[in-house]
Every structure is written in structure tokens, then in C-alpha cells.
N, C-alpha and C positions, 0 to 999 in steps of 0.2 A: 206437519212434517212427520213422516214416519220415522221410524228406531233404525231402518237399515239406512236410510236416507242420514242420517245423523252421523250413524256410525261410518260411514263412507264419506262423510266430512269431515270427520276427526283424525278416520286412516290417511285422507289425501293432507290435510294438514301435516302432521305429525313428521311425515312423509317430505314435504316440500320444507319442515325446519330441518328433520335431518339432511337432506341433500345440501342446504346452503351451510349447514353444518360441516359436514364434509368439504365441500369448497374453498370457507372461510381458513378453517385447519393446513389442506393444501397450501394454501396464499399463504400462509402465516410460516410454514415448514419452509416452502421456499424463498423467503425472505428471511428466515433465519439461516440457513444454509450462505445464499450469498452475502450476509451481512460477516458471515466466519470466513468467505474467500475474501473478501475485500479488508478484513481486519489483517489477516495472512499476507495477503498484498501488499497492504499500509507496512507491517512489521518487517519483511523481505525487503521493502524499498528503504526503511528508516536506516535499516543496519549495509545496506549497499552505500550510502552516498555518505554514514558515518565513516566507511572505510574510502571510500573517492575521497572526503576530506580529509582524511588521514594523508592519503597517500598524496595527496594535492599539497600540503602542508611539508612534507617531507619531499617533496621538488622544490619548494618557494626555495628551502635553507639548504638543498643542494646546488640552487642556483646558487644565491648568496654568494657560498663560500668558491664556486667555479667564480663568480664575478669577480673577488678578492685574491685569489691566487692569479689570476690573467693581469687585476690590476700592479698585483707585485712584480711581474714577469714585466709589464711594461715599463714599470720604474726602473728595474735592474736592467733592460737594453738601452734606456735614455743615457742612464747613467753609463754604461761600458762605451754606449757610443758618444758621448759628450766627453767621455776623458781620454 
């Protein structure tokens, strides 16, 4: 095996780590990129449905207390119309 024959096995080597080099890197940038959208995502959607329950929580006891004034309302027409 001759020195250039060598050497032009070590260039073409060298050559095919950096490129899958480069590749791997790539893959690796994009997968961190969308693992920060999807965290983003996760954290947007936690703090939406903290406030949906919130506000779902503050209808339960706005019903409630409509339930309680309609029930007093019907007691006081029983009562005017029974006496």
C-alpha cells in the first residue's frame, strides 16, 4: 500500500466521522429545540386549565348560592300563598 493510498484513506475516513458528526449534532440541536417547544407547550397548557379550574370553581359556588336564593324565593311564595 502506498503513502498516498494511505493518506487518502485517512482523508476519506476523517471526512465520513466529521460529516456523521455534523448529522448527529444537527439531530441532537433539533431535538433540543423541540423538547423547549413542548416544555413551553406543557407550561402554557398547565397555567390555562389552572385558571379553567379556577374559574370552573367560581361557577360551582355561584351556582350554589343562585340554587339557595331561588330556594328561599320558593319558600317565601309557599308561604304567602298558603296564608
Amino acid at each position: 500500500m502506498s503513502n498516498r493510498a494511505l493518506i487518502a484513506g485517512i482523508a476519506a475516513g476523517a471526512a465520513a466521522l466529521a460529516t456523521a458528526a455534523i448529522f448527529i449534532s444537527r439531530r441532537n440541536a433539533k431535538k433540543t429545540a423541540f423538547r423547549k417547544h413542548v416544555e413551553e407547550a406543557k407550561d402554557n397548557l398547565e397555567g390555562k386549565l389552572n385558571t379553567l379550574h379556577k374559574k370552573a370553581e367560581k361557577e360551582v359556588k355561584n351556582a350554589d348560592k343562585t340554587i339557595n336564593v331561588a330556594k328561599e324565593r320558593a319558600n317565601e311564595w309557599t308561604k304567602t300563598a298558603n296564608a
